[in-house]
TORKEVO-500185 format. One line per 5 residues: their letters; for each residue x, y, z of C-alpha. Coordinates in Angstrom, 2 decimals. Each point is the difference from the previous one (the first is absolute). Layout:
N
a> X Y Z ~ ...
This chain:
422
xxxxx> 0.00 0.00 0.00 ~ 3.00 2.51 0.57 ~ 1.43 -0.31 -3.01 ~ -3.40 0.09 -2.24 ~ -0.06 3.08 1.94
xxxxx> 3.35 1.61 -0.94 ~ -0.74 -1.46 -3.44 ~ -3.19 2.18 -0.22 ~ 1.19 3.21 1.58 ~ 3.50 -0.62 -2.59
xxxxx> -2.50 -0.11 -3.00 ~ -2.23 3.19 1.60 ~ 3.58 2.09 -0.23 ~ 1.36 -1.89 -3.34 ~ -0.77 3.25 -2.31
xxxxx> 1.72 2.36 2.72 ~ 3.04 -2.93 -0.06 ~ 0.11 -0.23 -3.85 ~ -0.70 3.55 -0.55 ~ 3.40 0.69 2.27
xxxxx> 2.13 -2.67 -1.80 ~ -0.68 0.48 -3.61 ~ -1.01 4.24 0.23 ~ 2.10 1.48 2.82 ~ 2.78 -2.77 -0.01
xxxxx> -0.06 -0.03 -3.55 ~ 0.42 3.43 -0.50 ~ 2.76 0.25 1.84 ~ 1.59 -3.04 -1.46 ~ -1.58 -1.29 -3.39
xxxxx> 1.41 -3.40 0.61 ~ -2.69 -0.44 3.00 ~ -2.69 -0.55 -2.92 ~ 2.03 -2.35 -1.77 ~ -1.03 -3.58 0.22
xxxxx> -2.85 1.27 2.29 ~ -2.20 -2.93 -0.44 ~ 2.14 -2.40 1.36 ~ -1.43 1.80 3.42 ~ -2.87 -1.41 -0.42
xxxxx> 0.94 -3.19 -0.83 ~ 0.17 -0.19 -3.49 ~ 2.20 -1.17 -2.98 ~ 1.51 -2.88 2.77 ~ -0.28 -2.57 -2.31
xxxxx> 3.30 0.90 -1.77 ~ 1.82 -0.93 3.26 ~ 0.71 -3.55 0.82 ~ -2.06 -2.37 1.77 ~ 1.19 -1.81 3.30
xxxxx> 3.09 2.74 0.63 ~ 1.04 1.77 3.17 ~ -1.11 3.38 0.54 ~ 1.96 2.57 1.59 ~ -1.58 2.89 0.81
xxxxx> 2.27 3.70 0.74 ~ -1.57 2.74 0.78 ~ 2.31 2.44 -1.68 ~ 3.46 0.68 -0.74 ~ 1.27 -0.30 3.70
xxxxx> -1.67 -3.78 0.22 ~ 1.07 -0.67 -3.61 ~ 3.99 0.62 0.69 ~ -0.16 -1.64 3.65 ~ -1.54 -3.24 -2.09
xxxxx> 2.61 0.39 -2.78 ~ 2.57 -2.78 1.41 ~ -3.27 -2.24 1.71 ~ -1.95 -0.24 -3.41 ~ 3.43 -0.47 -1.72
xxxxx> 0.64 -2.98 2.60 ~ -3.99 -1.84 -0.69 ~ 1.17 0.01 -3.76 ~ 3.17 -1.58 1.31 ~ -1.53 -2.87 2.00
xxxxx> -2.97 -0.43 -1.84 ~ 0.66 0.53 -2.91 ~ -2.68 -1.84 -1.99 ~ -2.69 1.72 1.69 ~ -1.03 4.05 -1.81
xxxxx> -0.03 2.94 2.10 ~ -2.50 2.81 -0.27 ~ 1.00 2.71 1.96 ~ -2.35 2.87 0.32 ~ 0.38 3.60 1.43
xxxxx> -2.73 3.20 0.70 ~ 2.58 2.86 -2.06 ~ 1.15 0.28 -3.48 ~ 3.15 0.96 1.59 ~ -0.06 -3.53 1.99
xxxxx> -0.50 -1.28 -3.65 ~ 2.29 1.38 -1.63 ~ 2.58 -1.46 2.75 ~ -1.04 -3.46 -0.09 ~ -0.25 0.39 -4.01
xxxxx> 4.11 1.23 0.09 ~ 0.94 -2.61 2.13 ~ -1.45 -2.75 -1.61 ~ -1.10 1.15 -3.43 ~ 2.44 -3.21 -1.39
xxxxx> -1.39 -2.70 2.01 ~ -3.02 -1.54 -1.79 ~ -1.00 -1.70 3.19 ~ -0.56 2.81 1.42 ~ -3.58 2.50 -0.34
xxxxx> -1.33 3.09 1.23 ~ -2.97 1.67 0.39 ~ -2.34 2.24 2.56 ~ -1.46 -1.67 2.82 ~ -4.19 0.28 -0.47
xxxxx> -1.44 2.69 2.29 ~ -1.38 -2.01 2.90 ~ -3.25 0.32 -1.42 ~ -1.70 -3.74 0.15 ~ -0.58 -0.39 -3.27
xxxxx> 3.64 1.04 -1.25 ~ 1.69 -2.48 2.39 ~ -2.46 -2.71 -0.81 ~ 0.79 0.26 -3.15 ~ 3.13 0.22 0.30
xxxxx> 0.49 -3.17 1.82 ~ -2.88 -2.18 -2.19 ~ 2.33 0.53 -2.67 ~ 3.70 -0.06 0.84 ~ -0.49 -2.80 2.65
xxxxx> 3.41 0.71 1.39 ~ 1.59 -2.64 2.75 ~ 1.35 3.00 1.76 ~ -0.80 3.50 1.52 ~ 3.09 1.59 1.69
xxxxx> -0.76 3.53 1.18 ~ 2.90 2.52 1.11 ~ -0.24 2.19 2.93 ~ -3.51 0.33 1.28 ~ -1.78 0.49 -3.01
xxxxx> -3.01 -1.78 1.46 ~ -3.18 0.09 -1.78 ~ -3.55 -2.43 1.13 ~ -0.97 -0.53 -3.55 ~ 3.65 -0.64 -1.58
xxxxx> 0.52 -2.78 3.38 ~ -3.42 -1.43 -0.54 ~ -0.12 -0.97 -3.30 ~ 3.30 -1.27 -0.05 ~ -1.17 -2.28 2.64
xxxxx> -3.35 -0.91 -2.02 ~ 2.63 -1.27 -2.93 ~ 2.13 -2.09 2.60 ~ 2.98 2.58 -0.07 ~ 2.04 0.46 2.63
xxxxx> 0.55 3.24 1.04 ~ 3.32 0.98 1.85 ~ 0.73 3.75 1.00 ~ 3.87 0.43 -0.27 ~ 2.15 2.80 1.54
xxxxx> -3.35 0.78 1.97 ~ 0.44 3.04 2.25 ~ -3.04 1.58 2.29 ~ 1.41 3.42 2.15 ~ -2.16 0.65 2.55
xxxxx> -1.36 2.97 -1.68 ~ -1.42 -2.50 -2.32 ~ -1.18 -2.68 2.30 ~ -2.12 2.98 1.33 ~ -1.72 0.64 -3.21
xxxxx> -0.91 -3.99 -0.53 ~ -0.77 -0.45 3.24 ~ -3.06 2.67 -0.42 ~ -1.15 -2.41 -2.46 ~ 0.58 -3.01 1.75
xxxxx> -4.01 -1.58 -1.41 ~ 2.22 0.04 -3.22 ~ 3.25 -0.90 0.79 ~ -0.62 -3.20 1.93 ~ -1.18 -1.30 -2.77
xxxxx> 2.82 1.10 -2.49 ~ 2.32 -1.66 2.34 ~ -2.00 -3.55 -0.06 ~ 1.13 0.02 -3.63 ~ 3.73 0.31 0.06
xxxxx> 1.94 -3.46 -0.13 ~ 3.54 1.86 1.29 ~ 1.06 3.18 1.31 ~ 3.82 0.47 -0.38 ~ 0.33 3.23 2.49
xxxxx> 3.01 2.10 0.51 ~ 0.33 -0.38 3.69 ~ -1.59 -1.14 3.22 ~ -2.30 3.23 0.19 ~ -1.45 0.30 -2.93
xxxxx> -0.45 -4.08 -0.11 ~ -1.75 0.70 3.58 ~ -2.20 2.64 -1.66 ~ -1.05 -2.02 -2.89 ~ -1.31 -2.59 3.07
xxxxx> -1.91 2.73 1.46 ~ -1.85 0.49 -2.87 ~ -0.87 -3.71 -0.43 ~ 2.84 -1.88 -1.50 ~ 0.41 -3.66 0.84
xxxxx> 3.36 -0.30 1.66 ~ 0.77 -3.11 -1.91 ~ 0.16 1.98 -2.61 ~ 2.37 2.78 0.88 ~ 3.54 -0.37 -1.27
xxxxx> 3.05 2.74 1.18 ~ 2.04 0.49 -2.67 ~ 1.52 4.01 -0.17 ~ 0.03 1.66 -2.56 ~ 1.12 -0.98 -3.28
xxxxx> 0.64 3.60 -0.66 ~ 3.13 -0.24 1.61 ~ 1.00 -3.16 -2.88 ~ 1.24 3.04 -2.36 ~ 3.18 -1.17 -1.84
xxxxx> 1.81 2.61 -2.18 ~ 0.85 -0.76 -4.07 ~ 2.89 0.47 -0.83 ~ -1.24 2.24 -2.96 ~ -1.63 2.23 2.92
xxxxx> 3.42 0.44 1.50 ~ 1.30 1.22 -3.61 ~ -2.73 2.26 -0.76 ~ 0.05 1.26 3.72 ~ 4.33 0.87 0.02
xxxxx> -0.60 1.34 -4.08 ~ -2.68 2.07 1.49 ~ 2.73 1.49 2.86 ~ 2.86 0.19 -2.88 ~ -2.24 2.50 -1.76
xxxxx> -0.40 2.61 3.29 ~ 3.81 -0.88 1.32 ~ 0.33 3.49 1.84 ~ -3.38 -0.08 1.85 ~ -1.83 -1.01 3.39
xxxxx> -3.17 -1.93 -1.63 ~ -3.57 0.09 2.36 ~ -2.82 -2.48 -1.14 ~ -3.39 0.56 1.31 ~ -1.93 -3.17 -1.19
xxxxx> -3.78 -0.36 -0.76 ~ -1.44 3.46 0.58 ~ -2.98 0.96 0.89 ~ -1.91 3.41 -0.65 ~ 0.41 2.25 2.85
xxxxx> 3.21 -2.04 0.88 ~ 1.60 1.11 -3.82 ~ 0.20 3.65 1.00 ~ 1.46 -0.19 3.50 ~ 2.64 -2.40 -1.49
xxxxx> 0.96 2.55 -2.05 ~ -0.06 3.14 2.54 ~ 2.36 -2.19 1.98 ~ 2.12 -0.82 -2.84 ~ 0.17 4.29 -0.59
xxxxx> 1.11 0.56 3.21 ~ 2.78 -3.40 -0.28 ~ 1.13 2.02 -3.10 ~ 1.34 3.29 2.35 ~ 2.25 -2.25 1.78
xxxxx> 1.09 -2.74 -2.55 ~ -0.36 1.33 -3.19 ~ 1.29 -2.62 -2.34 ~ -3.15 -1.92 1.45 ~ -2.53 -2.26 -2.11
xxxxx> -3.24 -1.04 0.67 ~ -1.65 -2.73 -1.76 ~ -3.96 0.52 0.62 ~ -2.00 -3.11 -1.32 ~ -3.73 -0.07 0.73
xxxxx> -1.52 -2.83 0.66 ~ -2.89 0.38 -3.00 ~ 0.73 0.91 -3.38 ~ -2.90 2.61 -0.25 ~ 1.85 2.02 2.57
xxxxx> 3.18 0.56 -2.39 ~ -1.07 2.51 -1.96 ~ -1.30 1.89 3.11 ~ 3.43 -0.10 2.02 ~ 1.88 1.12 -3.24
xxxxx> -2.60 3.35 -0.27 ~ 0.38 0.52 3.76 ~ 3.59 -0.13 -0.82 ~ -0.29 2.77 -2.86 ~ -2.52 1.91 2.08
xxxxx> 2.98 0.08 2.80 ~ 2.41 0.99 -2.78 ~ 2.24 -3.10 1.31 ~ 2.29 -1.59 -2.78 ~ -1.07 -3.37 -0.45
xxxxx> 0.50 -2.77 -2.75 ~ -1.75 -3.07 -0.76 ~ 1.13 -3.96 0.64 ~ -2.09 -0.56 -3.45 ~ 1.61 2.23 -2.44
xxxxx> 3.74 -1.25 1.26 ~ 1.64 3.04 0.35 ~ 2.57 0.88 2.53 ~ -0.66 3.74 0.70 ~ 3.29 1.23 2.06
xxxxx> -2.47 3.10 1.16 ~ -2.43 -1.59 1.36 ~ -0.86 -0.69 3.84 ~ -2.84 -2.85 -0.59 ~ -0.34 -2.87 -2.16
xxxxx> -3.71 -0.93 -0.47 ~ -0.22 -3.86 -0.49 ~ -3.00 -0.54 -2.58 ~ 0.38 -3.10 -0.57 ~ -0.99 -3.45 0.99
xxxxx> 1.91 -2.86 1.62 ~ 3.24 1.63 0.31 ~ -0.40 1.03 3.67 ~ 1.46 -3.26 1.07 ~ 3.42 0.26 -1.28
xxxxx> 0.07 4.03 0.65 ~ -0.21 -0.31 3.43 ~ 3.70 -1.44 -0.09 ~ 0.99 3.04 -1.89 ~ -0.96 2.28 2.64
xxxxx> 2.06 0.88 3.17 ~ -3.40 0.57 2.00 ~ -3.43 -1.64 -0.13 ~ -3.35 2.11 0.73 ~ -2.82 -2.41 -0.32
xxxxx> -3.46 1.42 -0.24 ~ -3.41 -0.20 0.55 ~ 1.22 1.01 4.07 ~ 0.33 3.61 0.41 ~ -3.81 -0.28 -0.88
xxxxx> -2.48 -2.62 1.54 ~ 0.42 -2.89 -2.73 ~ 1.67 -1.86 2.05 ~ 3.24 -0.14 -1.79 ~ 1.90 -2.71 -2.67
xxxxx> 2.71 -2.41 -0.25 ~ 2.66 0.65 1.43 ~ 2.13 -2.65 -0.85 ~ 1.08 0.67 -3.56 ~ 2.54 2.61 1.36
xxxxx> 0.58 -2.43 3.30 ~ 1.23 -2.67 -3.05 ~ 2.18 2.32 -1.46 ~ 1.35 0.70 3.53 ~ -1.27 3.93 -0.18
xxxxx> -0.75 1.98 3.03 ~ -4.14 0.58 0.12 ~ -1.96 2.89 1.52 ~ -3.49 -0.33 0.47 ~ -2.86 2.52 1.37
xxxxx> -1.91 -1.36 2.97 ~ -2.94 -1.72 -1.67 ~ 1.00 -2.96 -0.98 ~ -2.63 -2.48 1.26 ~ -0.10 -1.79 -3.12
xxxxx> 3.14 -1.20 0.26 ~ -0.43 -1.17 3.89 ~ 2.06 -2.97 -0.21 ~ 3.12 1.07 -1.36 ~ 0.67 4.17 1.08
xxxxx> 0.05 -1.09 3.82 ~ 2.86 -2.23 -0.48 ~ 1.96 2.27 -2.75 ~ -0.32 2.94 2.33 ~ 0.89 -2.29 3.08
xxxxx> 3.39 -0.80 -1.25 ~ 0.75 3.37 -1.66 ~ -0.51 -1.01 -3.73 ~ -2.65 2.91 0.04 ~ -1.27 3.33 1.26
xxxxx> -3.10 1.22 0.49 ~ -0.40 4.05 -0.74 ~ -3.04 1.71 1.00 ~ -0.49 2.65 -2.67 ~ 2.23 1.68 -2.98
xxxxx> 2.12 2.06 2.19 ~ 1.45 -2.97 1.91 ~ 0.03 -1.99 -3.49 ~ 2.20 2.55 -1.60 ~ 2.06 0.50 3.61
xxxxx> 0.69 -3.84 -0.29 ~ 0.87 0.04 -3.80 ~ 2.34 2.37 0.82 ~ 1.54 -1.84 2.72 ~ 0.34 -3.08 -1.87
xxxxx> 1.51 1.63 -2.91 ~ 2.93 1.72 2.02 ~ 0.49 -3.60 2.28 ~ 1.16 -2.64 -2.96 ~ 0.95 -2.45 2.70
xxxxx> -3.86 0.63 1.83 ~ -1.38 -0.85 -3.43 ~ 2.09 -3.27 -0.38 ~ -1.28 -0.94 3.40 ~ -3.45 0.54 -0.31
xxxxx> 0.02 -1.80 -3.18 ~ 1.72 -2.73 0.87 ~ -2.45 -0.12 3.44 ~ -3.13 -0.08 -2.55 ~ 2.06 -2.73 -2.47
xxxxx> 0.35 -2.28 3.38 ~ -3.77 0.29 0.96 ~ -1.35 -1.15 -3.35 ~ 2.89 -3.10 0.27 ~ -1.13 -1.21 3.42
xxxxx> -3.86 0.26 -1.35 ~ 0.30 -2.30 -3.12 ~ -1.60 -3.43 -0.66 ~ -3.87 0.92 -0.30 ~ -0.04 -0.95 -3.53
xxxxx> 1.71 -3.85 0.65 ~ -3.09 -0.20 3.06 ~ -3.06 1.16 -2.12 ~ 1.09 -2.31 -3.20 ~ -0.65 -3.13 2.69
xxxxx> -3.57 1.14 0.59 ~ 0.05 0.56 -3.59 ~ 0.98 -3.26 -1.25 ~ -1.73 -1.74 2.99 ~ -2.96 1.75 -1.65
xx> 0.13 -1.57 -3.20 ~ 0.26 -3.73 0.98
C-alpha cells in the first residue's frame, strides 16, 4: 500500500518532474533531452537480456565504479553489463571509458515511475541490480524483486542528515529495505543506520569505500608532469568541482593570493559544464586575465586557467601544488577528495563536507587536509602553502598515506558480487 501510494503521488507530480528535466534542465544543457525516452522506459529492447545492471547516479558514482565495473567484466566475463546513470554528463563518462568494450551498455535509468521500471525490467530480465551509493528508489527495488533480481547496494553510505530525512518516511522505507538482498556499507555507522531503517542484519556487509581503490595510469602521470612543464615558473592552485556561489569567492581569494605571490595560478573547474561559460563572463566582467583548458593555449598573462572540459580533472589534480575541492564553502556537502590525496597533493576543504563523512574525518585527523571556513582563510592558507614547499610535501604525502591504509573495498564488494551470481 506505501508504495502504490508513492507511485500515485510520483505520477500526480510527473509533468512538474518532466517539465524540469527536458525544459529547465534541457535548456541549460541540450543533452538533458537527448535520449529522453529511455526515462520512461522505453527503447530497452536494444540492450541485452539477462545482463547486470549498474546503476551511477552521475559523474561522481560513475568514476568511483570505473575500476569495480572494469573488475565484473574481468571475472565474469561472459555475462553483459548495462550500466545506467541520471546525467548526460554521467553518460558521457561511462560512454569514454568504455565506448570499446562491446560488452558493455549504457543508458538512463527509468524515472521511478511504475510503469517505466516495470517495463524496464519485463523486458531486459537482468540477473543483477547493483546500485551505488544510496540511490534507493521503492519502484526500481520492487520490480527487480518481481523479476527474481537480486538487488545489492554497493559503496552504500547514509549520514545522519540523511537517515533523518528517510526516517520521516519510515511507512515507505521499511518496505524499500525488505527488498534489498545486500547492503555493502562504508562503515559500522552508516551499516547501523541502514538497520534502523529496517535492514535485515544478515544482510549488511562492511566493506569501505571503494573510492579509496583509485590507482593512477601511467598516461595520467604524463599528462599531469607535461601539464607542470608548460607553467615551469609558477605556484599552480586547483579548485575542483565548483559550484555557483562557491565560483566567485574562489576567485576573490585567488585576487587577494595574487598581491602576495604573484606568479600564482589558479585552475577553477566547475563541477557542471553549464556553469563554464558563466565563470569565464564573471571572469571578463572582473577584468581578470583568464584562458581556457579547451582552446590549449598557454597564456603567460594570465592568473586563472578555466578547465572546460570533461574528464581531465583526474590527472590535473597531480599537476597542481594545492587542491581546493568544492561544493564546501557552500552547503553541498562537498566532493572527492581523493583524486589530489592519489596524487599525494595537499587538500583544503570548506566546512561542509557531509557528503563525504567517511573519508574528511580521517584526512583531516592525520593532517592530509585542512578545513578553511570562508575565502579569506582559503587564500591565507594558499598563501602559506605556497611559501612552505616542505609543508606542502607533508601534507601531501599525509593525504597519499590515508587513501593507502583505506584500500581493498573493491576486492570485498566483487565477493558479494560474484556470490550474487551463482
Amino acid at each position: 500500500m506505501a508504495r502504490r501510494l508513492y507511485s500515485l503521488l510520483l505520477l500526480v507530480l510527473a509533468p512538474i518532474l518532466l517539465s524540469y528535466l527536458y525544459f529547465i534542465r534541457g535548456r541549460k544543457n541540450p543533452s538533458y533531452r537527448t535520449h529522453f525516452t529511455e526515462r520512461l522506459g522505453f527503447n530497452p529492447n536494444k540492450l541485452p537480456q539477462h545482463a547486470v545492471v549498474i546503476h551511477c547516479a552521475s559523474v561522481g558514482e560513475v568514476l568511483a565504479a570505473t575500476p569495480l565495473i572494469k573488475s565484473v567484466l574481468k571475472e565474469q566475463a561472459a555475462v553483459p553489463i548495462i550500466v545506467t546513470c541520471n546525467t548526460p554528463t554521467g553518460r558521457e563518462e561511462i560512454t569514454k571509458a568504455f565506448h570499446s568494450n562491446v560488452q558493455v551498455h549504457v543508458c538512463y535509468l527509468p524515472i521511478d515511475f511504475a510503469f517505466a521500471v516495470r517495463k524496464f525490467f519485463n523486458t531486459l530480465k537482468p540477473k543483477l541490480l547493483i546500485v551505488m551509493e544510496t540511490e534507493l528508489w521503492p519502484n526500481l527495488f520492487y520490480y527487480a524483486k518481481q523479476n527474481q533480481c537480486k538487488t545489492l547496494v554497493v559503496n552504500a553510505r547514509l549520514s545522519e542528515k540523511s537517515y533523518q530525512g528517510y526516517k520521516k518516511h519510515a511507512w515507505l522505507t521499511k518496505g524499500l529495505m525488505s527488498n534489498i538482498d545486500l547492503l555493502a556499507a562504508h562503515n559500522e555507522e552508516d551499516g547501523e543506520r541502514f538497520i534502523k531503517l529496517g535492514l535485515v542484519q544478515s544482510k549488511l556487509h562492511i566493506t569501505g569505500s571503494i573510492k579509496f581503490d583509485i590507482s593512477i595510469t601511467e598516461e595520467e602521470i604524463a599528462k599531469a608532469r607535461q601539464f607542470q612543464e608548460n607553467y615551469p615558473e609558477r605556484l599552480i592552485w586547483l579548485a575542483g568541482s565548483t559550484h555557483p556561489k562557491e565560483h566567485e569567492q574562489v576567485i576573490a581569494a585567488h585576487q587577494r593570493v595574487l598581491k602576495q605571490v604573484s606568479n600564482a595560478l589558479l585552475i577553477i573547474a566547475p563541477r557542471h559544464p553549464e556553469q563554464f561559460q558563466a565563470v569565464a563572463d564573471y571572469l571578463s566582467e572582473q577584468e581578470i586575465a583568464f584562458t581556457k583548458k579547451s582552446s590549449n593555449g598557454i597564456n603567460a598573462e594570465a592568473s586563472v586557467l578555466l578547465a572546460d572540459t570533461l574528464g581531465e580533472l583526474k590527472w590535473l589534480f597531480g599537476g597542481a601544488d594545492i587542491a581546493y575541492i568544492g561544493g564546501s564553502l557552500i552547503e553541498r556537502g562537498g566532493h572527492n577528495p581523493l583524486e589530489a590525496a592519489a596524487h599525494g597533493v595537499p587538500i583544503l576543504t570548506g566546512p561542509h563536507t557531509y557528503n563525504f563523512a567517511h573519508i574528511y574525518p580521517q584526512l583531516i585527523a592525520q593532517q592530509g587536509a585542512i578545513v578553511v571556513d570562508d575565502e579569506d582563510k582559503l587564500a591565507a592558507q594558499i598563501i602559506t602553502l605556497f611559501e612552505d614547499k616542505s609543508l606542502r610535501t607533508q601534507i601531501g604525502a599525509n593525504a597519499q598515506s590515508v587513501l593507502l591504509e583505506n584500500t581493498g573495498a573493491i576486492a570485498k564488494s566483487m565477493k558479494l558480487i560474484n556470490k550474487s551470481l551463482e
